[in-house]
C-alpha positions as a Markdown table, in Angstrom:
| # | Residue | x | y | z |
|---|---|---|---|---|
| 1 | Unk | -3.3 | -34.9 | 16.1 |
| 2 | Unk | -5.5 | -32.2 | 18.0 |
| 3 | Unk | -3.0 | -29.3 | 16.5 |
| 4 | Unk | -3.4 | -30.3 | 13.1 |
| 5 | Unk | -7.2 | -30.9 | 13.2 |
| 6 | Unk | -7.2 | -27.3 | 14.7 |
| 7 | Unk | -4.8 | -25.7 | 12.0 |
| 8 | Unk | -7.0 | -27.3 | 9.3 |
| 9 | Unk | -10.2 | -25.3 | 10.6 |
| 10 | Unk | -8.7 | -22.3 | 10.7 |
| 11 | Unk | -7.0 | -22.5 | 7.4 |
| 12 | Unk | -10.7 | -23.0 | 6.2 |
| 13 | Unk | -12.3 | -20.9 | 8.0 |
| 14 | Unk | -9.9 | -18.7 | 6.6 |
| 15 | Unk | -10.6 | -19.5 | 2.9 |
| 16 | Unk | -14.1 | -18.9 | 3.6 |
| 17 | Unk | -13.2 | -15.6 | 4.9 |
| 18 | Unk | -11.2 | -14.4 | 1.7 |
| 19 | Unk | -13.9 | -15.6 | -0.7 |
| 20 | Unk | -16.7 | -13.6 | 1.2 |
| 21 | Unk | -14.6 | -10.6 | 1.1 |
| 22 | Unk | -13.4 | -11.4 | -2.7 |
| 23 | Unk | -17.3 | -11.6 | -3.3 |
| 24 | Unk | -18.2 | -8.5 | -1.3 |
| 25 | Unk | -16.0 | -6.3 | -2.8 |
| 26 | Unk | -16.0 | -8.1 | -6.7 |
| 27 | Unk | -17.3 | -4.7 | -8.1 |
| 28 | Unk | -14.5 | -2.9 | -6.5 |
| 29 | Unk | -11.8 | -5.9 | -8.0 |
| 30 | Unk | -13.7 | -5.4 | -11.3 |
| 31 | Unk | -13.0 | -1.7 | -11.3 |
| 32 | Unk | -9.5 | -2.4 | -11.0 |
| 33 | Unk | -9.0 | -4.5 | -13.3 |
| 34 | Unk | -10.7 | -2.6 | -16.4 |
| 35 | Unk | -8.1 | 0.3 | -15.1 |
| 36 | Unk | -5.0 | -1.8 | -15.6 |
| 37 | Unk | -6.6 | -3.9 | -19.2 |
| 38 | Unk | -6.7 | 0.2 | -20.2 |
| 39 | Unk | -3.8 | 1.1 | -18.7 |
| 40 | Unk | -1.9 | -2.2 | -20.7 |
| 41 | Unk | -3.3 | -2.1 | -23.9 |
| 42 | Unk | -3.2 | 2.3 | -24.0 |
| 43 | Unk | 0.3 | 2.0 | -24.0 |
């Protein structure tokens, strides 16, 4: 019971983690994304 209650924090603490980076680095993420929409529809 303790292993799973232990496993669940960390998989949040996780998440919580990888959405403060994903909002950190957003403008970065949005960069890319505009490169590869141009990149598709340039063709």
């Amino acid at each position: 019971m303790d292993l799973i209650f232990i496993l669940k924090i960390i998989i949040c603490l996780g998440i919580f983690i990888g959405i403060y980076a994903i909002i950190r680095n957003f403008d970065i993420i949005r960069i890319i994304l505009i490169y590869f929409k141009d990149k598709l529809l340039r063709k």
